[in-house]
C-alpha positions in Angstrom: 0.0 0.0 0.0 1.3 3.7 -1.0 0.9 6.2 1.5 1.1 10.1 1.7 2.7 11.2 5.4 2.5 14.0 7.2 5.1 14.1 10.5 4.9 16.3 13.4 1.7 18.7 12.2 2.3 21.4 15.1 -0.8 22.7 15.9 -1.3 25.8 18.7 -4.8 24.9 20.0 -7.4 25.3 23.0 -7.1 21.9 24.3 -8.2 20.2 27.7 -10.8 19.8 30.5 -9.6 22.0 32.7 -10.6 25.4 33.0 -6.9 26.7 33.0 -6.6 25.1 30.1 -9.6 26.4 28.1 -7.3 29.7 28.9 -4.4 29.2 26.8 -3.1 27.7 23.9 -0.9 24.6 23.5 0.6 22.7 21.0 0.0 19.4 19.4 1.8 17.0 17.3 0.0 15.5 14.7 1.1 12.6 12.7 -1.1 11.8 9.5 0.2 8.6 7.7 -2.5 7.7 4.6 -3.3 5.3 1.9 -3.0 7.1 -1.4 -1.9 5.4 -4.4 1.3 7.6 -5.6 1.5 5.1 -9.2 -0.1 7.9 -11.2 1.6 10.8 -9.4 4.8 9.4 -10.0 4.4 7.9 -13.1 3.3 11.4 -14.9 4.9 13.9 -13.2 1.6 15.5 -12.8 0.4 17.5 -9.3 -3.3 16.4 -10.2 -2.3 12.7 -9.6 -1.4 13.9 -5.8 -2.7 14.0 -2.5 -1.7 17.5 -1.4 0.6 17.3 1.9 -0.1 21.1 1.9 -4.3 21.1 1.1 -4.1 18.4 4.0 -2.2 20.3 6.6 -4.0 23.6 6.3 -7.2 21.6 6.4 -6.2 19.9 9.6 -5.2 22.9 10.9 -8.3 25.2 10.3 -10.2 21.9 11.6 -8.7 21.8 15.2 -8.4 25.4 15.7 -11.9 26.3 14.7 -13.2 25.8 18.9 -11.8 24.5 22.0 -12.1 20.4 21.9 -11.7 19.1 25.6 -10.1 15.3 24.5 -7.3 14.8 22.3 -9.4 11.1 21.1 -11.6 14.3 19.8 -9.0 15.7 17.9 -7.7 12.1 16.3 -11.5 11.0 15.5 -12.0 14.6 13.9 -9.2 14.3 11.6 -9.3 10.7 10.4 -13.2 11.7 9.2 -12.0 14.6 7.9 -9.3 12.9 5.7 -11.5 10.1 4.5 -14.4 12.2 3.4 -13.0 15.3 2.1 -10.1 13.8 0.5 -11.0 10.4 -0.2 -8.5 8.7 1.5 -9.7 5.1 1.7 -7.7 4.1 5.6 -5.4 6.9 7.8 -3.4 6.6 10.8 -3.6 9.4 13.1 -1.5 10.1 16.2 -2.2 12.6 17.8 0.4 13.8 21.0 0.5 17.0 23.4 4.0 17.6 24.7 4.1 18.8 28.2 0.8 17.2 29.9 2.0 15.1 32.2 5.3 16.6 33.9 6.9 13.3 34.1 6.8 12.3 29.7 8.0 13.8 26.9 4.4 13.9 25.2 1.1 11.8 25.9 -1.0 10.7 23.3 -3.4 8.3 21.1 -3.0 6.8 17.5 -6.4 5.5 15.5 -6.8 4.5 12.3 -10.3 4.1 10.4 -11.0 3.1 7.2 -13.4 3.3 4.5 -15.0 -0.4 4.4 
């Protein structure tokens, strides 16, 4: 299977349930990894043929910065529909992770994928 990525989306966002949280912005991470099938793109040369990393990003973006979203399971389910319906992506992967919310990791986070069936 061919797949288009996307690593590390940083995303400044309202994000949590706590009320100091619905305060401030903080980032996420957000890893998109989807089943495209690159054959014609990289046969012809041709842009058309392509899922656009770019199109994808900024749509992901706009999507999880339109209003606060208490869970980060919110933003991961919110994304993989978004891919597969507005650019018919038949599966994606999404991980989403938010450095910084537990003192003691790195990052915390979930990974889902869906699927068209």
């Amino acid at each position: 299977m061919d797949k288009v990525l996307i690593s590390q989306l940083k995303v400044e966002t309202v994000i949590g349930i706590y009320e100091w949280e619905k305060q401030i912005h903080q980032t996420l991470l957000i890893d998109l990894e989807m089943a495209w099938d690159n054959r014609p793109a990289g046969e012809s040369d041709d842009y058309e043929h392509a899922l656009c990393y770019e199109t994808v990003s900024n749509r992901i973006t706009a999507l999880v910065t339109e209003k606060p979203i208490a869970l980060i399971e919110t933003v991961a389910k919110l994304c993989a529909d978004c891919v597969l319906n507005e650019f018919n992506v038949p599966w994606v992967k999404v991980r989403v992770m938010k450095p910084g919310a537990v003192p003691a990791a790195q990052a915390v986070g979930v990974e889902i994928e869906r699927g068209h069936p």
